[in-house]
N, C-alpha and C positions, 0 to 999 in steps of 0.2 A: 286551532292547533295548540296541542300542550305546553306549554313552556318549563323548562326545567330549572330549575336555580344553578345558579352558578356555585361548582365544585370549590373549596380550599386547595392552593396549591399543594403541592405532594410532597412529603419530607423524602429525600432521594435516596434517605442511607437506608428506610424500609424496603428498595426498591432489588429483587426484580419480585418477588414473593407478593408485594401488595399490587405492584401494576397487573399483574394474573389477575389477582379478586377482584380490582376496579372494572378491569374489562368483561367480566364474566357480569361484574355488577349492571353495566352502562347497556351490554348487549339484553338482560332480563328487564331492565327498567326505563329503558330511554327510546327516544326519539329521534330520528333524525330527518329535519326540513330532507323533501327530495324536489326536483323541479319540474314533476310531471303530477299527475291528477292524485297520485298517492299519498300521505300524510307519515305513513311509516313504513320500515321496512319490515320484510315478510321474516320474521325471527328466526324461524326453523331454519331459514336459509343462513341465515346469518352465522348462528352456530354452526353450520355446517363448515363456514369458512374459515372460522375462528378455529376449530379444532384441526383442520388441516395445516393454518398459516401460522400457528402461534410458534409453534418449534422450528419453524422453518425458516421465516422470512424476520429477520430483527433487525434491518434498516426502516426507520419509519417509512422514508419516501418511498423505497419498495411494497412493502408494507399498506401503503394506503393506495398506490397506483394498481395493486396488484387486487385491492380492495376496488375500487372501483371499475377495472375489466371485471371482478364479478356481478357485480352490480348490474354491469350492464349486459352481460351472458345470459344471467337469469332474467331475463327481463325485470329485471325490479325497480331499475330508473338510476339515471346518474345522477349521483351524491352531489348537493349544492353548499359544498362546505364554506358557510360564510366567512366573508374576511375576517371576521371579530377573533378570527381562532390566532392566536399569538404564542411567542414563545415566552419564557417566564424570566428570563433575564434581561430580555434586550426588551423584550414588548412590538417586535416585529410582527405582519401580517402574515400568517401563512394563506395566499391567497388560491382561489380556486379558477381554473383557465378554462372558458367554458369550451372553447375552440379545439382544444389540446386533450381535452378528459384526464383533466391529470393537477396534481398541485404545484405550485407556481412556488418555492422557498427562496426567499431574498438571502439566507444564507445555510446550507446544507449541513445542520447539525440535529443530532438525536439527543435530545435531551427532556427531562423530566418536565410536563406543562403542565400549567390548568386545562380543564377541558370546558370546555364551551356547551354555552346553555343548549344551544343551536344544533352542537354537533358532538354532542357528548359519546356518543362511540368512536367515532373517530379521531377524536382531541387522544381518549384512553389507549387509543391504538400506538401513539405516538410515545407511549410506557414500554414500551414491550422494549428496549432496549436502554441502558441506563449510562451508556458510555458518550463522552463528549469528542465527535468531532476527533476522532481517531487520526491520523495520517503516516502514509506509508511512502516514505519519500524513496524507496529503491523496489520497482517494479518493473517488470518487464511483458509490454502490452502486443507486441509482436508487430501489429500490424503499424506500416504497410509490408509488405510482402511474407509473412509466414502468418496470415490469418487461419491455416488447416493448422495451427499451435494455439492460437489466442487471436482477439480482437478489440479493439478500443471499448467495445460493449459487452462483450463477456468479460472483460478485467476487468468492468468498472463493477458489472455485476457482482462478481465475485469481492469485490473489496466489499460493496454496500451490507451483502451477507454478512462478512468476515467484522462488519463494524466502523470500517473507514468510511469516512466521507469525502477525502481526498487523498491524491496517489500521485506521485510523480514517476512517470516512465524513463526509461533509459535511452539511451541513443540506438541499441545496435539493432535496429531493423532491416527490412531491406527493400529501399535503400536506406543507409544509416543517416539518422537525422543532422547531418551534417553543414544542410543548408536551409537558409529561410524558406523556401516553399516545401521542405518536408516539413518543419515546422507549421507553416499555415494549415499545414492539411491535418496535421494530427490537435490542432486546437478547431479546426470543422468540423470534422470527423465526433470530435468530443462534445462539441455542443449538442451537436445534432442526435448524438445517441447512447452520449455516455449519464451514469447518474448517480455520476459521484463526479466532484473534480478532478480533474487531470491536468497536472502540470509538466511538461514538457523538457527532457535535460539533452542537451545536443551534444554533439562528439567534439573532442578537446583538436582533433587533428584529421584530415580528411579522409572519411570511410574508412574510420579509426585503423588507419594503416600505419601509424606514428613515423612520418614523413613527414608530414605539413600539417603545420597550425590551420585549422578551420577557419571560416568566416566570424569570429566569436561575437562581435559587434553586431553583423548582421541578424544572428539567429538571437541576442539578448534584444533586441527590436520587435522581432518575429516573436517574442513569447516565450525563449529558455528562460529558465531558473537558476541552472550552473549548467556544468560541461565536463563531461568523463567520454572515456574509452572504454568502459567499461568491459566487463567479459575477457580485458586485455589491459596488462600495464603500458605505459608511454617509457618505451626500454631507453629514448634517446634524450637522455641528460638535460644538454642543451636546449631541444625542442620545449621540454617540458617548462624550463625558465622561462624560456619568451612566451608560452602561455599564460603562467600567472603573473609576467609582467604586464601581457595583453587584458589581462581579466581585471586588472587593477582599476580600473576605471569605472567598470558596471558592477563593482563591488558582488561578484558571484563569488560562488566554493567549485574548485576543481576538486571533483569527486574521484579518486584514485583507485583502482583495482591494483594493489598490490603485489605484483608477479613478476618477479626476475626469471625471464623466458633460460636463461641461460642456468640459472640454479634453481627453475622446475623439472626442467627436461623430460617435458612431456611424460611426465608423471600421472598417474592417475587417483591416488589416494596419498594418504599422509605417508611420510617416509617414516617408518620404525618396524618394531617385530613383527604388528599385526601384516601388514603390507611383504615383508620375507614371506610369512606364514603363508598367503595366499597366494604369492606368487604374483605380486602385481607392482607394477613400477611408482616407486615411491618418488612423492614431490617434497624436499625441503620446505623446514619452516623458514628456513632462513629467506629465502626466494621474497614472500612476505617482509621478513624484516630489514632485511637490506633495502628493498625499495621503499618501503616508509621511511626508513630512516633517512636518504636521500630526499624523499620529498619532505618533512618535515624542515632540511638544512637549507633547499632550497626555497624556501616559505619564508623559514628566518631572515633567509638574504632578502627576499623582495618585498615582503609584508604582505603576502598573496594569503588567501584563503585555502587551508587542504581539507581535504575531507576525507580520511581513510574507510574507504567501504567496506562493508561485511571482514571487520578485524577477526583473527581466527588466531593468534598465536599470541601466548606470555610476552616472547619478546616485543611486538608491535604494541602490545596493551602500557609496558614498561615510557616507549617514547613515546607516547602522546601522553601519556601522565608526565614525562619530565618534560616535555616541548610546551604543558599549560603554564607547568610551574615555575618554567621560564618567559611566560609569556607571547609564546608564540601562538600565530592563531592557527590550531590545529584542533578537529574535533574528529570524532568517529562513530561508527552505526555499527551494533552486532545484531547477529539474524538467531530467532529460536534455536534451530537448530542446530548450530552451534557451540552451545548450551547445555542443549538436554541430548544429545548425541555424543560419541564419541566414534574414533576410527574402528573400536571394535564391531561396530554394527553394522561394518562392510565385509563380515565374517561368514556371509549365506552368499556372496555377489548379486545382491540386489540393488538395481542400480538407481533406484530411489536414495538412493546413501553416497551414490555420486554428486558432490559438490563440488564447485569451484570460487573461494579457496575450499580444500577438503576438511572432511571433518576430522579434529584433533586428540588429543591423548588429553587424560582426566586433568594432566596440569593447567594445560592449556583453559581448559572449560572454566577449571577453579578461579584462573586468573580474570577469564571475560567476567565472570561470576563477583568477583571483586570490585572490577572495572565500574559495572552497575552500583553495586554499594557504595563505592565511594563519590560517584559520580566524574568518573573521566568518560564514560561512555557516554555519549549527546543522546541518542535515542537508539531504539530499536526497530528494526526493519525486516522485510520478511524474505526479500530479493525473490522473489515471487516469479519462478521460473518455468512456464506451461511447454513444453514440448510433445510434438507427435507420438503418441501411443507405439506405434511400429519404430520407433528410432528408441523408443527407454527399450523397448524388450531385444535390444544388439546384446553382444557381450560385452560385462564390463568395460573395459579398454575403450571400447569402440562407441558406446554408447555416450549422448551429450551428456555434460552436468548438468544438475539442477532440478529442483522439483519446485509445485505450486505451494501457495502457504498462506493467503490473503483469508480463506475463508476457517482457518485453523491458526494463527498465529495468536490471537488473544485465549483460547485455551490454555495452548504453550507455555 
């Protein structure tokens, strides 16, 4: 059998232009060990996969799983990718699971490798995407109960495509992850079918009805990461204190959905001219700002962690730039779209442009825009929201918020 030399590792700022040519290269001149009576693979076929998978698939692990079902389709033998194959920073094994047909990664990142004497196609496969370990901490996975919306495996799907390799889901399923055995199940569920990580955030208060504090203890045992209501603010003052006095102790972030129900009033898009124009009931920003601002005072008092989600307004952008600069621990997450949209795009009633919070006026954008530059903004998030085909095409009003955005947010 041939042996190939070992490639030079790959300067990554060349990267995605030369990982194409390597691959085009490794598929015309290489070899790859197979563990049946075969010595190489049948090239023609090869390229046939390469020209379909190249545009399509840029999670490696996708990528190479989706490479070896072909393998084994065409008869051509499953891939015995030796362990020698490593990543270029750490020097971990990417190992191959002969049981599973499938590769074994001690830790789920896509990044720039050497390729391996062994398995130098598939080492170069592991080029096709040049982003590190993406993560998308405001998702929404649906299941349990609304899998005819989304599923633990098609959102993981969707993120691997989109470039993440982990995702944190939100609480509001149904039933909402309120307790440790919805928890247990959605970290089952994810081993067993997800392929990407998925990390688990449970409801601040029970089947986020903002009445009663959650079990917050039990589900940070079970596998939460923090705790929101997400989809809905925590209207009651009080309630909300004994949370992040609760939280104090497992050192999480209560994730906040910023909406004063009582100065949204079931609004549907941003309140101003555009919203007169079309006749459709406008939400204050203020709704937003008033409840950050409450929770940001209430953080101050306890020394609780806040976390304001998908910020959408000047004003909320204003206090958490002065709650750091006073040292308080307050951080926040904006979504693309929020960004590069404004309220005028809800000027056809296409309800792709129903958000919640809704999309804002050009100050607003200017301000999130800022946020980023100067760094008050912690990260970016996609709030990745899949609903039923027949519930987006209601009428505006009636129709839920939110769209999908895992496998288009690095575009953005």
């Amino acid at each position: 059998m041939k042996i190939i030399e070992e490639s030079p590792v790959l300067d990554t700022d060349e990267l995605p232009s030369q990982s194409k040519k390597l691959l085009g290269e490794a598929i015309e001149n290489s070899k790859i060990v197979l563990d049946n009576e075969k010595d190489e693979l049948d090239i023609p076929k090869v390229k046939l996969f390469y020209k379909k998978s190249y545009h399509s698939l840029l999670s490696a692990k996708l990528f190479l799983e989706e490479f070896a079902n072909f393998c084994r389709n065409e008869d051509i033998g499953r891939i015995a990718l030796k362990k020698n194959i490593y990543k270029e920073n750490e020097g971990k094994e990417w190992k191959w699971d002969s049981e599973k047909n499938r590769i074994k990664f001690d830790e789920m990142r896509i990044l720039s490798v050497t390729y391996d004497k062994y398995s130098r196609f598939a080492i170069a496969g592991l080029i096709l995407h040049r982003l590190i370990s993406l993560i998308d901490i405001h998702v929404h996975l649906r299941e349990p109960g609304r899998e005819d919306e989304e599923t633990i495996q098609s959102g993981s799907e969707a993120a691997a495509v989109g470039g993440f390799t982990a995702i944190c889901c939100m609480p509001n399923s149904s039933p909402v992850n309120d307790y440790p055995s919805v928890t247990s199940f959605i970290l089952k569920e994810s081993e067993r079918r997800a392929i990407t990580h998925v990390f688990p955030i449970g409801a601040i208060t029970i089947g986020s009805a903002g009445e009663q504090v959650a079990e917050i203890g039990e589900m940070v045992i079970a596998g939460v990461v923090g705790i929101s209501d997400d989809g809905k603010g925590v209207m009651n003052g009080l309630l909300m204190r004994r949370a992040m006095e609760y939280s104090l102790p497992f050192k999480i972030p209560l994730i906040e959905h910023c909406e004063d129900l009582n100065l949204s009033a079931l609004g549907v898009m941003n309140e101003g001219s555009n919203s007169t124009l079309l006749g459709l009931k406008g939400m204050s920003r203020l709704a937003e700002d008033v409840m950050a601002a409450r929770d940001i005072m209430l953080a101050e008092l306890t020394g609780a962690h806040i976390h304001i989600a998908h910020l959408s307004t000047r004003g909320a952008m204003e206090l958490v730039r002065n709650a750091k600069e006073k040292g308080i621990h307050a951080t926040c997450e904006v979504c693309p779209h929020h960004f590069a949209l404004s309220d005028a795009a809800c000027s056809d009633y296409d309800t792709n442009t129903k958000m919640s919070p809704p999309l804002r006026t050009d100050d607003d954008i200017k301000a999130i825009l800022e946020g980023i530059a100067d760094g008050t903004v912690d990260c970016l998030v996609t709030d990745h929201a899949p609903h039923n085909p027949n519930e987006k095409m209601l009428e505006f009003d009636r129709a839920p918020p939110g769209i999908i955005g895992l496998e288009t947010a690095v575009g953005l």
